[in-house]
Steps between C-alpha positions, in 0.01 A plus 500: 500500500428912477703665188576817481520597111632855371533586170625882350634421182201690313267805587335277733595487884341192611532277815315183607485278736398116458479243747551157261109503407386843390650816534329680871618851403613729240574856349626667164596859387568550159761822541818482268700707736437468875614150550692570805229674613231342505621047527545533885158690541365207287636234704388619834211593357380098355651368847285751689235354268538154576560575887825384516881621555801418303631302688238221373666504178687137396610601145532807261398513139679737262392588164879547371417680163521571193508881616622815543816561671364753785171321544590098547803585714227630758329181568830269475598699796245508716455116438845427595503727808201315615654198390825590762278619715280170573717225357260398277557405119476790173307270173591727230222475192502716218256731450369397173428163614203686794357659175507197371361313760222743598344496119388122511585493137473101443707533159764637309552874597754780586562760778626853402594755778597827407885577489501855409731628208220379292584127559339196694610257759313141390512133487269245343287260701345187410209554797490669771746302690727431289797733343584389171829760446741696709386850543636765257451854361443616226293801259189366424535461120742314540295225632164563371538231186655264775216544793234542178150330562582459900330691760707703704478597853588837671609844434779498273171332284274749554791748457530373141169395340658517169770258586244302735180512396324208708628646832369373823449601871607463726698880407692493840711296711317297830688373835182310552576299155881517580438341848267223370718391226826454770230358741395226238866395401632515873178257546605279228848483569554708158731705606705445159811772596616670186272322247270691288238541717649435809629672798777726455741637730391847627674664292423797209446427200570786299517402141675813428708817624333723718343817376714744726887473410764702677636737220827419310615846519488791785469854443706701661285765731734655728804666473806401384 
């Protein structure tokens, strides 16, 4: 097994790769707008690390979102075209679910990322495996009685210490985590498709309208 696991539905531009026992290679960026930019320096960069080509690649791990519309369209992409390109399978994850995973949080807890317009993507947990609730978004007082008394990972938490105040690392997104969670359930045979917690088809998952709309109305600018 060697995964290849993206994920630029935050700030952070991270790749990994993991070979079904640890993960040999790695590298993140956080940079909320050069996604496109910098992912394919990233990859070649962690396979140049771990001295091998793409080609050695059997599967692809996606963290499909909650994000940004711009952002987690990048890294669906480039999955997919890889995917075409070596006929090997796409695991879609959501992102939370790496923050999750990479805080080790052996309880009841929740993830918070930040969604801009002053709101939150999150989900509850019930460790750090396990998703307890579909992702959604929100404004952070909105939830704070609900999420009260649980530590909260990430930075829609640190974005929002009065909403959050128990907030824990880690702040940003990891492939590393991302890969080792899909490495762990591919292990297991957990692949659980489309259950909370399980691997999703890589697709976006947007929550909400993107922040750039066409306008309703033109202006007129030339003559008539």
């Amino acid at each position: 097994m060697l995964l290849l696991a993206m994920d630029t539905a935050t700030p952070a531009v991270t790749v990994a790769l993991h070979d079904g026992e640890a993960v040999v290679a790695s590298s993140s960026r956080v940079d909320a707008r050069r996604h496109g930019e910098l992912l394919l320096p990233a990859v070649d960069r962690v396979l140049q690390e771990a001295g091998l080509t793409l080609d050695a690649v059997t599967g692809l791990v996606v963290g499909v979102g909650p994000g940004p519309y711009t952002g987690l369209r990048v890294g669906l992409v480039t999955a997919a075209a890889f995917s075409s390109a070596l006929g090997v399978p796409v695991h879609g994850l959501c992102t939370l679910d790496g923050l999750a995973y990479a805080s080790g949080i052996d309880g009841p807890f929740a993830v918070a990322t930040d969604a801009r317009r002053k709101e939150v993507y999150w989900a509850r947990y019930d460790d750090f495996r396990t998703r307890a609730t579909d992702a959604a978004v929100d404004r952070p007082a909105d939830i704070a009685e609900a999420l009260a008394g649980l530590p909260v990972v990430g930075a829609g938490a640190l974005l929002y210490p009065e909403a959050f105040p128990d907030a824990r690392d880690p702040e940003h997104q990891s492939a590393a985590a991302l890969a080792a969670l899909a490495a762990e359930k591919l292990a297991a045979g957990d692949a659980g498709a489309g259950e909370t917690g399980g691997f999703l088809d890589p697709l976006p998952m947007y929550l909400r309208r993107p922040d750039a709309q066409v306008p309703k109305n033109y202006k007129v600018v030339t003559p008539q």
